[in-house]
ZADO-576905 format. One record per residue (C-alpha): residue number from 1; x, y, z. Coordinates in steps of 0.5 Angstrom, whole numbers, always signed. Layout:
N
SITE  seq  u  v  w
SITE  NUM  X  Y  Z
...
end
This chain:
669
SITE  seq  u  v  w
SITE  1  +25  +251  +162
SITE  2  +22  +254  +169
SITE  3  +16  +257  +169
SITE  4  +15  +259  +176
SITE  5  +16  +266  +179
SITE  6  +22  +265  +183
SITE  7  +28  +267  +179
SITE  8  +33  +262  +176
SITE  9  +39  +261  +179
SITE  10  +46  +257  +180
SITE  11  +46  +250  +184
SITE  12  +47  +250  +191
SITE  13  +54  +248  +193
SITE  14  +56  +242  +197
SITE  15  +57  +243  +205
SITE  16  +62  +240  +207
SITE  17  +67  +240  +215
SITE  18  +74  +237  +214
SITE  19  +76  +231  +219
SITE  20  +82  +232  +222
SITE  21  +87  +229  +216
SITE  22  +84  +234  +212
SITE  23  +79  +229  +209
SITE  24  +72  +232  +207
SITE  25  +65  +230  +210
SITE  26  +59  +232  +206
SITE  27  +54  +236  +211
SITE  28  +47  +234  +207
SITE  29  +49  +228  +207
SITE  30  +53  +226  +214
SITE  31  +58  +222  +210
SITE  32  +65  +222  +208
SITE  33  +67  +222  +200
SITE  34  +73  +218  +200
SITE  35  +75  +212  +204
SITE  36  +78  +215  +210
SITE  37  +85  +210  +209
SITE  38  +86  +211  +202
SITE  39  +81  +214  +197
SITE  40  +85  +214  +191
SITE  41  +87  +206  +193
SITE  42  +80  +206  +194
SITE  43  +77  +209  +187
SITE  44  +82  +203  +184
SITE  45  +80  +198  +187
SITE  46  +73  +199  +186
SITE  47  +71  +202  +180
SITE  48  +78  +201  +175
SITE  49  +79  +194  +178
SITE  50  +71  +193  +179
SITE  51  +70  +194  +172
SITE  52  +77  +191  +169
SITE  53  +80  +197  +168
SITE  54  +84  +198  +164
SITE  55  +85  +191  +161
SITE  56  +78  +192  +156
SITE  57  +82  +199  +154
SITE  58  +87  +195  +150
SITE  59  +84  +193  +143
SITE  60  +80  +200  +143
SITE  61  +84  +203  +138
SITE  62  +81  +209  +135
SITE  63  +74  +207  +139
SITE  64  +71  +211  +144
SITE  65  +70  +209  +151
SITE  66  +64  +212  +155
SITE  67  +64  +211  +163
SITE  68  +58  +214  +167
SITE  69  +58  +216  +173
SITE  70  +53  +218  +179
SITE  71  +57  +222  +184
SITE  72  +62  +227  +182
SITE  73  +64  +229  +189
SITE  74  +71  +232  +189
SITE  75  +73  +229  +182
SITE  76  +78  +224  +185
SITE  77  +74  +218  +181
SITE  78  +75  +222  +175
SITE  79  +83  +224  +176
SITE  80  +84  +216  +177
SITE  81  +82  +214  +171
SITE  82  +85  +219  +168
SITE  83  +91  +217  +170
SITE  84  +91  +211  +168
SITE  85  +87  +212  +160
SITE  86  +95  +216  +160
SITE  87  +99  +210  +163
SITE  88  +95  +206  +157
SITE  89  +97  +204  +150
SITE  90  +89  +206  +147
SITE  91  +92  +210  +140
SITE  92  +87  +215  +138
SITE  93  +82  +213  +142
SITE  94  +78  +218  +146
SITE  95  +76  +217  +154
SITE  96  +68  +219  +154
SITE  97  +67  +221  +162
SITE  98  +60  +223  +164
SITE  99  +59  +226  +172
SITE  100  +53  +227  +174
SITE  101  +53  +231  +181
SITE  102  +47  +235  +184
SITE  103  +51  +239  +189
SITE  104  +57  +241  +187
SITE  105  +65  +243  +190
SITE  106  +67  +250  +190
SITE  107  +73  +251  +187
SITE  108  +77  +251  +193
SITE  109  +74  +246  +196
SITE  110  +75  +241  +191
SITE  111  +82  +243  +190
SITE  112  +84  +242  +198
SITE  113  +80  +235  +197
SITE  114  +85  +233  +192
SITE  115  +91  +236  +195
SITE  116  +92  +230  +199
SITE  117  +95  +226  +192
SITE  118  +101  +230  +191
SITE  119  +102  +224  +184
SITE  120  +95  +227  +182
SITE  121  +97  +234  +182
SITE  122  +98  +235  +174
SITE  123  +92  +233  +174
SITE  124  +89  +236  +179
SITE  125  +92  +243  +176
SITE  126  +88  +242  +170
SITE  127  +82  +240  +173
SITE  128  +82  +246  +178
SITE  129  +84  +251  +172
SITE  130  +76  +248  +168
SITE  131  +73  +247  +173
SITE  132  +66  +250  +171
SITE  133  +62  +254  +176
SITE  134  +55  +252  +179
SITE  135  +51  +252  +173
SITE  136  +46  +248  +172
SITE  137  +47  +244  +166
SITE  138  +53  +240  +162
SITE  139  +58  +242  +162
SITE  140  +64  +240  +156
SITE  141  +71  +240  +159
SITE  142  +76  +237  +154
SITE  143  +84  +235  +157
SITE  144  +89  +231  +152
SITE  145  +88  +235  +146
SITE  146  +80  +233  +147
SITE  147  +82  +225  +148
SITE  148  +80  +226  +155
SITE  149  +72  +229  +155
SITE  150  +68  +230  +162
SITE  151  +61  +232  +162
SITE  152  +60  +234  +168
SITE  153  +53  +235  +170
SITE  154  +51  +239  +175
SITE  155  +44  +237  +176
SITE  156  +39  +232  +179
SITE  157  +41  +225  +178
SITE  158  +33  +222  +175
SITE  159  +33  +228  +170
SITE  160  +40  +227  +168
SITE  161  +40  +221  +166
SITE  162  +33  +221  +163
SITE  163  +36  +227  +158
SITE  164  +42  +223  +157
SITE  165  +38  +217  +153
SITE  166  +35  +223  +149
SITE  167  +42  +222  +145
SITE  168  +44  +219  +139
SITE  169  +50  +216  +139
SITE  170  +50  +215  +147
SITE  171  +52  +208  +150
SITE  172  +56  +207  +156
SITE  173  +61  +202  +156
SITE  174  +62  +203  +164
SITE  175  +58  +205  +170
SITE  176  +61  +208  +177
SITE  177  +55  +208  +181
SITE  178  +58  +211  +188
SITE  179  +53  +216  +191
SITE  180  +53  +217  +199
SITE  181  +51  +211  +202
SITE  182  +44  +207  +200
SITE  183  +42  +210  +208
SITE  184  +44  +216  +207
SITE  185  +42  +219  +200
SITE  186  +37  +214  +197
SITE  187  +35  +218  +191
SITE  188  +42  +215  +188
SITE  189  +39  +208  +188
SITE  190  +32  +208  +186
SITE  191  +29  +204  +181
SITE  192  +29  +210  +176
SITE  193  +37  +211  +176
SITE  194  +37  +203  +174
SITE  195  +31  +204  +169
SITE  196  +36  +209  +166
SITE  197  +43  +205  +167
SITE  198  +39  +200  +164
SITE  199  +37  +205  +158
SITE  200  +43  +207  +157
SITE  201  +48  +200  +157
SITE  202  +49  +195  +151
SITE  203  +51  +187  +152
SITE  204  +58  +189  +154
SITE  205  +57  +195  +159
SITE  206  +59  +193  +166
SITE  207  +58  +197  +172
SITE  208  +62  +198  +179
SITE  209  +60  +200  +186
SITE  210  +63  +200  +194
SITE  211  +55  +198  +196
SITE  212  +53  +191  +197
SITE  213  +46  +194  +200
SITE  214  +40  +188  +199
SITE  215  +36  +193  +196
SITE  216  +42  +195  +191
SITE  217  +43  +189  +188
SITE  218  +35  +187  +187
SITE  219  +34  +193  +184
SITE  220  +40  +193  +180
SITE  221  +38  +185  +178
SITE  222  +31  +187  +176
SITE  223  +33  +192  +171
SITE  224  +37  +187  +167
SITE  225  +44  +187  +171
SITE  226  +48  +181  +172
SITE  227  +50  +182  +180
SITE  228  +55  +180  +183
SITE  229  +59  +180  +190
SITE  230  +66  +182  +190
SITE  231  +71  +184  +197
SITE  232  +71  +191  +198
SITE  233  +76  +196  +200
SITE  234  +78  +197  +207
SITE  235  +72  +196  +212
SITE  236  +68  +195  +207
SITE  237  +67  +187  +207
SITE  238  +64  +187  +200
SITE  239  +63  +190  +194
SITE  240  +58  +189  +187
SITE  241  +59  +189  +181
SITE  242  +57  +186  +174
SITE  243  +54  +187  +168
SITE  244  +48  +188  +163
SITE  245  +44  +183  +159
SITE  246  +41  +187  +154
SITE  247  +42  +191  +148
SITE  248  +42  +198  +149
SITE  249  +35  +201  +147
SITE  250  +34  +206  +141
SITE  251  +34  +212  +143
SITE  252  +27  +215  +145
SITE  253  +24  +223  +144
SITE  254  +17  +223  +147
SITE  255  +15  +229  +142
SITE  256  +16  +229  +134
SITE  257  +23  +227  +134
SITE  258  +24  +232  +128
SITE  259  +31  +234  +130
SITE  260  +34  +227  +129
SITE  261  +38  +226  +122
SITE  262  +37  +219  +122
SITE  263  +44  +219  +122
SITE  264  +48  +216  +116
SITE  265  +56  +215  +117
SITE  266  +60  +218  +112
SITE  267  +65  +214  +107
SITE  268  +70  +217  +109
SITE  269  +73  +223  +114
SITE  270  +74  +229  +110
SITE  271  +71  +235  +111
SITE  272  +70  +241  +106
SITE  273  +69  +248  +111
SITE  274  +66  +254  +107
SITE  275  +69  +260  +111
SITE  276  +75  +261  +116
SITE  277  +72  +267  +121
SITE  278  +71  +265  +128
SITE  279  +65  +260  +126
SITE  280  +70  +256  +120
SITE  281  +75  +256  +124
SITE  282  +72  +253  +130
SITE  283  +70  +248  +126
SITE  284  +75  +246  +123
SITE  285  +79  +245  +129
SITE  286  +73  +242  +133
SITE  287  +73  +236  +127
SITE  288  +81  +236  +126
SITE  289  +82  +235  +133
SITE  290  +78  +228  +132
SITE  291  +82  +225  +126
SITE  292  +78  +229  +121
SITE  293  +82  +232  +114
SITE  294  +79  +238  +113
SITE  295  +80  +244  +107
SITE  296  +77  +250  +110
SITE  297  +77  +254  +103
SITE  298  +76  +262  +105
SITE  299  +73  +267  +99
SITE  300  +78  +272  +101
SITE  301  +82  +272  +106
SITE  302  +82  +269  +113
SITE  303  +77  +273  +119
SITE  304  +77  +278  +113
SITE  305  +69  +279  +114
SITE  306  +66  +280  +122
SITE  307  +70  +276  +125
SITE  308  +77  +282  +123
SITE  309  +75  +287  +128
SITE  310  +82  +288  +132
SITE  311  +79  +287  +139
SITE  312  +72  +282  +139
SITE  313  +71  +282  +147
SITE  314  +68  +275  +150
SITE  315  +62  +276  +154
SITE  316  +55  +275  +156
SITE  317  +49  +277  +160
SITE  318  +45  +273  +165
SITE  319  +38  +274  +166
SITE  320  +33  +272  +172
SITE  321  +29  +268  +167
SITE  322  +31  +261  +164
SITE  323  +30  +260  +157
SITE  324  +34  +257  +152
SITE  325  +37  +263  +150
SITE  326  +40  +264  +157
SITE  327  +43  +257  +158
SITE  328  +46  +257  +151
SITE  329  +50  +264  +153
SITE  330  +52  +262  +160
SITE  331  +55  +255  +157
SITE  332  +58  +258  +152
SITE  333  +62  +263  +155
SITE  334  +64  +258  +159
SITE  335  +66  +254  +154
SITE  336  +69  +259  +150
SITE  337  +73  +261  +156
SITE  338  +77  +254  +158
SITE  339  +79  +255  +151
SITE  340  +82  +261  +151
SITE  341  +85  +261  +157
SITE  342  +89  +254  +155
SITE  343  +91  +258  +148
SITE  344  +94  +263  +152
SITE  345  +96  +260  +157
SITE  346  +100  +256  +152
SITE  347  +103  +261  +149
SITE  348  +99  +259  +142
SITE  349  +96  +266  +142
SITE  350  +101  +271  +145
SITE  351  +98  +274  +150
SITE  352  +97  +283  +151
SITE  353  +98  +282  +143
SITE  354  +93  +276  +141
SITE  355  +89  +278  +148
SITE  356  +87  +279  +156
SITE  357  +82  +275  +160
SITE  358  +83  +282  +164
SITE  359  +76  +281  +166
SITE  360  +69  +285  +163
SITE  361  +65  +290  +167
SITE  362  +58  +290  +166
SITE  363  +55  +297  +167
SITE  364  +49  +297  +171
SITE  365  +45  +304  +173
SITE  366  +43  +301  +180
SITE  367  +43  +294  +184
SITE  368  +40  +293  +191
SITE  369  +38  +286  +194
SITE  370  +31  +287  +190
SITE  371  +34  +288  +184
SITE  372  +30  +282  +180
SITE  373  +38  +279  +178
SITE  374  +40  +279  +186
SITE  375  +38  +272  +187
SITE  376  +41  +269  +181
SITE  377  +48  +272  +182
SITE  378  +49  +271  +189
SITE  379  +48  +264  +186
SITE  380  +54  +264  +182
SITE  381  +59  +268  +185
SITE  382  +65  +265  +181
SITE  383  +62  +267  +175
SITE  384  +59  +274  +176
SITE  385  +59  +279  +181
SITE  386  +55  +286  +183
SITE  387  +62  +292  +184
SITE  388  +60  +299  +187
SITE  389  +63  +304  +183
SITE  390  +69  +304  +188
SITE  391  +70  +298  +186
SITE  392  +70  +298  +180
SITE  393  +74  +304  +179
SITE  394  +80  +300  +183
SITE  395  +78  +294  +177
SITE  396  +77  +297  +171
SITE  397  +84  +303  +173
SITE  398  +79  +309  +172
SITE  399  +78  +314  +176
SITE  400  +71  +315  +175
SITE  401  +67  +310  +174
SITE  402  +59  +307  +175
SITE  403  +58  +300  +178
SITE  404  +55  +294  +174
SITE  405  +56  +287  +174
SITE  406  +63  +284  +174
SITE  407  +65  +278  +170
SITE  408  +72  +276  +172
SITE  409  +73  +271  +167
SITE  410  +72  +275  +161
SITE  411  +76  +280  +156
SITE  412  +78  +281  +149
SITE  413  +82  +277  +143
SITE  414  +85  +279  +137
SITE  415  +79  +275  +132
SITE  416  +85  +274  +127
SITE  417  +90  +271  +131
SITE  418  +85  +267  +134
SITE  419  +82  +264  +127
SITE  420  +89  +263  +124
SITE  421  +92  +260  +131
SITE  422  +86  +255  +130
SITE  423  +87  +253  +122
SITE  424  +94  +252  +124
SITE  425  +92  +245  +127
SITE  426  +95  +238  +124
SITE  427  +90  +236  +119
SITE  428  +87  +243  +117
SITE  429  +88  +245  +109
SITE  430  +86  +253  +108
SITE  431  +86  +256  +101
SITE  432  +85  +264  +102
SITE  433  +82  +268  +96
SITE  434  +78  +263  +92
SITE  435  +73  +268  +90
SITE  436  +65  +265  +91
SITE  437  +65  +258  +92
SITE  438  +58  +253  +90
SITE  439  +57  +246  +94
SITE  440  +54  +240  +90
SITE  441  +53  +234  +92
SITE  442  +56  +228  +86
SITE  443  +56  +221  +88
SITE  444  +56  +222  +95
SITE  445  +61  +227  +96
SITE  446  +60  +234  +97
SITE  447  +64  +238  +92
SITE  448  +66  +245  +92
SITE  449  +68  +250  +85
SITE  450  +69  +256  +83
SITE  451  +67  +257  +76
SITE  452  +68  +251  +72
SITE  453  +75  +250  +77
SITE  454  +73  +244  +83
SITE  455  +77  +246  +90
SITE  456  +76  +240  +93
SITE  457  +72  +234  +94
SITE  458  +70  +231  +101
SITE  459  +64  +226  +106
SITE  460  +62  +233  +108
SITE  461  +61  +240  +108
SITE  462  +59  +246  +113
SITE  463  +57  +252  +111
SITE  464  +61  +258  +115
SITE  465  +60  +264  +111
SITE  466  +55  +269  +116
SITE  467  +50  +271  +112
SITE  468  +52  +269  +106
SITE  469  +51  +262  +107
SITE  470  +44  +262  +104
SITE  471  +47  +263  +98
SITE  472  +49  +256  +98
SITE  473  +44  +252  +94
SITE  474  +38  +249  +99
SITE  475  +40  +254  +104
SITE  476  +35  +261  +102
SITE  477  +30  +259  +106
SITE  478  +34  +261  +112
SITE  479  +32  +267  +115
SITE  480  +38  +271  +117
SITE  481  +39  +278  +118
SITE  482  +46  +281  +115
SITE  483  +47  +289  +121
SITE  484  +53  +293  +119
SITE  485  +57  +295  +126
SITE  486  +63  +300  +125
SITE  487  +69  +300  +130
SITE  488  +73  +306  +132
SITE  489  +80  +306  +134
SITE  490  +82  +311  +140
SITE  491  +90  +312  +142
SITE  492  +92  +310  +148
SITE  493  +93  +317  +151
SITE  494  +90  +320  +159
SITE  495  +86  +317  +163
SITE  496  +84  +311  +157
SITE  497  +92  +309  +158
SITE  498  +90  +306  +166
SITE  499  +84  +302  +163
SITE  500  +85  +294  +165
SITE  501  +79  +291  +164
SITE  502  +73  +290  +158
SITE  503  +68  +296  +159
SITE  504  +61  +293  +156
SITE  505  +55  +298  +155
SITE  506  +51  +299  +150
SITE  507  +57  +298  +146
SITE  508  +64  +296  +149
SITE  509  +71  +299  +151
SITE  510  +77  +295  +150
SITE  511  +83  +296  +154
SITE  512  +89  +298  +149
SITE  513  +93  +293  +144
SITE  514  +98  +295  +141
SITE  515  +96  +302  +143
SITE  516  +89  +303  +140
SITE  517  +83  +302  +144
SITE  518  +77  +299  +140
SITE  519  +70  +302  +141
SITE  520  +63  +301  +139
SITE  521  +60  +298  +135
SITE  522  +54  +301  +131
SITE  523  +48  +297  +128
SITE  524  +45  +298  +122
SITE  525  +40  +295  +118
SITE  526  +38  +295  +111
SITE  527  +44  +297  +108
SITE  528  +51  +295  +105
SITE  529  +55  +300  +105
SITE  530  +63  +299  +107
SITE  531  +67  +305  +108
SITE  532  +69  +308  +115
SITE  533  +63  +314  +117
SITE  534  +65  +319  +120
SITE  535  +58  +320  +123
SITE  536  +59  +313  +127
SITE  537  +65  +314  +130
SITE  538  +62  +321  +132
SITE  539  +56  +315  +136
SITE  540  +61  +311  +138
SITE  541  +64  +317  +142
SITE  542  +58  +319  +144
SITE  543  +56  +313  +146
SITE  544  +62  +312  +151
SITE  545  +61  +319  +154
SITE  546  +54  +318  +156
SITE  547  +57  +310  +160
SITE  548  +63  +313  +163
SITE  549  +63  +321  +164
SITE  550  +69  +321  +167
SITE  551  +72  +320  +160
SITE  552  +69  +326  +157
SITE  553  +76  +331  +158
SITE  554  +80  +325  +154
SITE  555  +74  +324  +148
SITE  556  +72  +331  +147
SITE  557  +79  +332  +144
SITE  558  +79  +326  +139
SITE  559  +77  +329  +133
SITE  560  +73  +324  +128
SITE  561  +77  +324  +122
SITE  562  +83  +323  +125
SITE  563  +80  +316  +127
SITE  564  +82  +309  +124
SITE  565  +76  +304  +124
SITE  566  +73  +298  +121
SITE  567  +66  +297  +118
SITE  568  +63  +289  +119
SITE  569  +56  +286  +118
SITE  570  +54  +282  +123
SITE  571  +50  +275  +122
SITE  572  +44  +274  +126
SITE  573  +36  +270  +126
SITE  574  +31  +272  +129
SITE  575  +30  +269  +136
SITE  576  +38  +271  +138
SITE  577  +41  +264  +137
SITE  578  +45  +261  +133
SITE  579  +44  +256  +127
SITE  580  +47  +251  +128
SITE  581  +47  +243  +125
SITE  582  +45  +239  +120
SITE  583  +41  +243  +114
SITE  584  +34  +239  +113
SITE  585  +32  +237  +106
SITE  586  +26  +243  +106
SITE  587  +21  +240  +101
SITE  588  +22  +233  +104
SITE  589  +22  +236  +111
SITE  590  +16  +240  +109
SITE  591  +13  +233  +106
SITE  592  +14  +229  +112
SITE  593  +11  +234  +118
SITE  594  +5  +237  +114
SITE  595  +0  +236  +120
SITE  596  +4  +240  +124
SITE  597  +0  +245  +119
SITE  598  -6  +243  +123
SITE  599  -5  +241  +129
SITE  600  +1  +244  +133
SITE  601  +1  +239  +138
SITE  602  +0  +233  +134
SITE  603  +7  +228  +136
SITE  604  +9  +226  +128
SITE  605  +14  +219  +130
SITE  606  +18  +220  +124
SITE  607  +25  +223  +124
SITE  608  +27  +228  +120
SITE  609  +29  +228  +112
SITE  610  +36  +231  +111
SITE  611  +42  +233  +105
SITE  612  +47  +227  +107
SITE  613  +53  +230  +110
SITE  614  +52  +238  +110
SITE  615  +52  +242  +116
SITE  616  +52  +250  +117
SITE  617  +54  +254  +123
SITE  618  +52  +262  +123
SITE  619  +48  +267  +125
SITE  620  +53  +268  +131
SITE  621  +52  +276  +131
SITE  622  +55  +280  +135
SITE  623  +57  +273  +140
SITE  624  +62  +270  +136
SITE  625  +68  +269  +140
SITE  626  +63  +266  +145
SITE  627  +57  +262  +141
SITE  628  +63  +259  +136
SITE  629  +67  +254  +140
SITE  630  +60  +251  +143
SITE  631  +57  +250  +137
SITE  632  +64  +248  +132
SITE  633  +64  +242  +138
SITE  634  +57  +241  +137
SITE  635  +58  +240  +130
SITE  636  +64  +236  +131
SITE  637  +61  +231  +135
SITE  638  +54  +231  +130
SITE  639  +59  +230  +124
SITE  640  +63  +224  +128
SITE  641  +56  +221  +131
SITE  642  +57  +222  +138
SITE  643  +53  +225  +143
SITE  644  +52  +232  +142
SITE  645  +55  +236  +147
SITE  646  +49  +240  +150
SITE  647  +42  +238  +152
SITE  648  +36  +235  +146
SITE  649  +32  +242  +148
SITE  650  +39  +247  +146
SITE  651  +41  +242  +140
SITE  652  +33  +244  +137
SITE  653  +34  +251  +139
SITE  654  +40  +252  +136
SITE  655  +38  +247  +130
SITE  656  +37  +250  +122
SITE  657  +31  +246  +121
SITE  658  +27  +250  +128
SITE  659  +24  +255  +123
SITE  660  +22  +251  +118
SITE  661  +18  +247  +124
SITE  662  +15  +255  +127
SITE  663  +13  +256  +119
SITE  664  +9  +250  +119
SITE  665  +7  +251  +126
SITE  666  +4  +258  +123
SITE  667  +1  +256  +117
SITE  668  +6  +260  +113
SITE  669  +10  +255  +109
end
């Protein structure tokens, strides 16, 4: 969290000079990234061979293989590795890359960099198409069919490493320690970073770096590393390498580690999922991509509840402050985007019909160098920037249009298409229409039946149903709120026909598909009702009219009667985040953090008491297009006992169990 008054904002971004063979040498640091005689042959040598790979990938089968590295710089260690984990007979395993990189390439800059191998070019391309934008935080980019993870971590190496050892599930089999020379960045090689590679090794860990410095190897050796010298690569007369002599350490969480399940591996690797909206879905394939059975049973139909709009729109919003609401809108969005572009990039969603990253304007009244949101944008350009209204009429196609914030990644999906794309993956069964579903526990399986009829069995279960997931036995204590939002469809005819890009307001605009704009949506409160009004068509349009008055001649002959429209209830907590991770056993849970009753600050050392295997994504709200990919992956990883894809800070505060901790907190249960 930042505290301070200044605004948050991105990270600061590499400066860089090029040399005369187009090699990139680092300002800040007055070094070169790469060997200037051959920086491919030289991440080889050093790193793969320096750590005997890929020879110890040879008996992995369907284990994971995690390497650390400190230093992303341009990415040319990660693609090498890449391309040998392709070239190598490792089954079903996974490659687990973990990057650590203070100040980050641009886009372009990485990309010229790497232009230098054309054999890496594939792999370049796919790098460059996800490669994130300065945000601080890790990033999750998956390659392969997700057999390829890279963290990318853009932040500082001391912190980073310290809220690594914060998850369960983490221990690094290799470390690729290549920071700027010890000299010139000395933050690199202190004796933190080797505290923490200690904290983070086991007994088979090894390590690789080009430096043979003194100072490196006594502080490697005094954190519990065997050392020792290898010859080096071009002028480099030597190198080190080694490895560690010690078990890892349990994982550590200086506060009450009430979000840790004390995790039990299921028997099995079947998965029951209630729900096949966007939530389910996601699920479903973030759990079958790992080799998962999964039956996804629906009540109704698939995205027959909030998740069956004909156009949902992906967006979000930045603030100036940071908060955990604001990393979690910001990293899911762009996680959400990769997969969404790879979708439609693959043809998997046929795009125009299924969706358009068209990009999404934000209107804004105002904006000036003052404004409190200048700072923080100006720091991430390739993720939004600030359009006058001249500009983002050229954007949107509109005549007439105010200026605001441009997001060119966003756009809109066919939430629909989307679900079933997904539920379409090798290893997913979906029964549509099986009316209301009850999970129970019986002889450490979960079962699910409708009336006396049993649907399916399974090692685990997720609750997927918006708001109806409180119905499931265990889970009424769940503070969800169910708001109804209406839709309206508007033909495509005047000055709507030209719209290319997403309008965001207090409602939204949507370009046409199949020649319909999607507008709205409502939000409404305390009531059940589902049948189409008339009187919220009316509000949509007159919604509409206020944002973009250039619009008026076209909307004033649209006659609400005429329109088609569709009715949804949103799911939503109280704090805006979703909920998401394993479902706490409540009287146990309450049982064992009592005191907190008393004392809020008092740090209770036993972990949390959860139902074995039984998980819960919702409360997605208006965001589920967004927030859904993130948490199924953070889902998917519980579930598989990996490390969580976000920080433990976000995982508490997207955790079901954090309003059973504030209810306590505030004496109220």
């Amino acid at each position: 969290m930042n505290d301070s008054e200044e605004p948050w904002r991105g990270a600061a971004t590499a400066a860089l000079s090029w040399d005369e063979q187009g090699s990139p040498h680092s300002e800040q640091f007055s070094d070169l990234y790469y060997s200037s005689a051959d920086g491919l042959e030289e991440s080889r040598q050093v790193f793969l061979a320096g750590n005997e790979l890929p020879e110890r990938w040879q008996d992995l089968h369907e284990s994971d293989f995690t390497i650390l590295e400190t230093g992303f710089g341009t990415g040319l260690n990660f693609l090498a590795t890449w391309e040998a984990w392709r070239a190598s007979e490792t089954g079903q395993a996974r490659l687990y890359y973990i990057s650590i990189e203070k100040f980050p390439l641009d886009t372009a800059s990485l990309e010229r960099a790497l232009s230098a191998w054309p054999a890496l070019a594939p792999l370049r391309e796919l790098l460059v198409q996800n490669y994130p934008p300065p945000l601080p935080g890790r990033h999750r980019l998956l390659f392969d069919q997700g057999r390829v993870c890279l963290d990318l971590v853009i932040g500082d190496v001391t912190t980073a490493l310290d809220k690594l050892a914060e998850l369960p599930g983490l221990a690094v089999d290799a470390w690729y320690l290549d920071g700027f020379a010890p000299a010139r960045n000395p933050e690199m090689w202190s004796t933190a970073v080797f505290d923490g590679m200690a904290r983070l090794s086991h007994h088979s860990t090894r390590f690789a770096t080009f430096t043979a410095a003194g100072a490196v190897r006594r502080g490697l050796q005094a954190a519990g590393f065997e050392v020792e010298k290898s010859p080096g690569f071009g002028r480099k007369r030597e190198m080190l390498r080694g490895r560690s002599t010690a078990e890892k350490s349990a994982t550590r969480y200086s506060g009450t580690p009430w979000h840790l399940a004390g995790r039990q591996p299921p028997g099995g690797r079947s998965a029951i999922v209630l729900g096949a909206g966007l939530a389910g879905a996601t699920t479903a394939a973030a759990l079958a991509g790992r080799g998962w059975q999964v039956q996804v049973l629906e009540r109704d139909s698939v995205a027959g509840a909030a998740s069956g709009n004909p156009q949902g729109v992906l967006y979000t919003r930045i603030s100036h402050r940071q908060s955990e609401l604001n990393d979690f809108s910001l990293h899911s969005y762009c996680f959400a985007l990769r997969l969404y572009r790879r979708l439609l990039g693959n043809g998997e969603l046929e795009a125009g019909v299924d969706g358009d990253l068209c990009g999404a304007l934000h209107l804004q009244d105002s904006w000036a160098e003052d404004h409190p949101l200048a700072m923080t944008v100006r720091s991430l350009p390739d993720l939004v920037y600030p359009v006058d209204a001249a500009t983002a009429a050229a954007k949107t196609g509109l005549a007439e249009c105010r200026g605001g914030l441009f997001y060119p990644g966003a756009g809109w999906l066919h939430p629909p298409a989307l679900c079933r794309t997904l539920l379409g993956q090798p290893g997913i069964e979906t029964r549509e229409n099986c009316g209301p579903v009850q999970l129970a526990r019986e002889d450490e399986a979960w079962v699910a039946t409708t009336g006396d009829t049993v649907l399916a069995r399974a090692d685990v279960a997720v609750i997927a149903c918006g708001a109806g997931s409180r119905d499931q036995a265990g889970l009424d204590w769940l503070p969800l709120q169910s708001i109804r939002g209406q839709v309206s469809e508007l033909p495509s005819s005047g000055s709507l026909a030209a719209l290319k890009t997403v309008i965001c307001h207090s409602g939204y605009l949507a370009p046409a598909r199949e020649g319909l704009h999607c507008i709205g949506a409502t939000f409404d409160l305390d009531t059940t009702d589902t049948t189409i009004r008339n009187a919220d068509h009316d509000y949509n349009l007159e919604e509409l009219q206020q944002a973009i008055p250039g619009l008026s001649a076209d909307l004033a002959n649209i006659e609400p009667e005429v329109l088609s429209g569709r009715v949804g209830f949103r799911c939503a907590s109280p704090d805006y985040l979703p909920i998401a991770g394993p479902v706490p056993d409540r009287d146990a849970f309450c049982e064992d953090y009592a005191d907190l009753r008393k004392n809020a600050r008092r740090v209770i050392t036993t972990t949390g008491r959860y139902l074995p295997g039984l998980y819960v994504s919702t409360a997605h709200g208006s965001r589920g297009l967004t927030s859904t990919p993130l948490t199924a992956e953070l889902l998917a990883a519980e579930v598989n006992g990996e490390a969580w894809p976000v920080d433990t800070p976000l995982y508490r505060a997207l955790a079901p169990a954090r309003f059973l901790v504030r209810d306590l907190v505030r004496n109220r249960i």
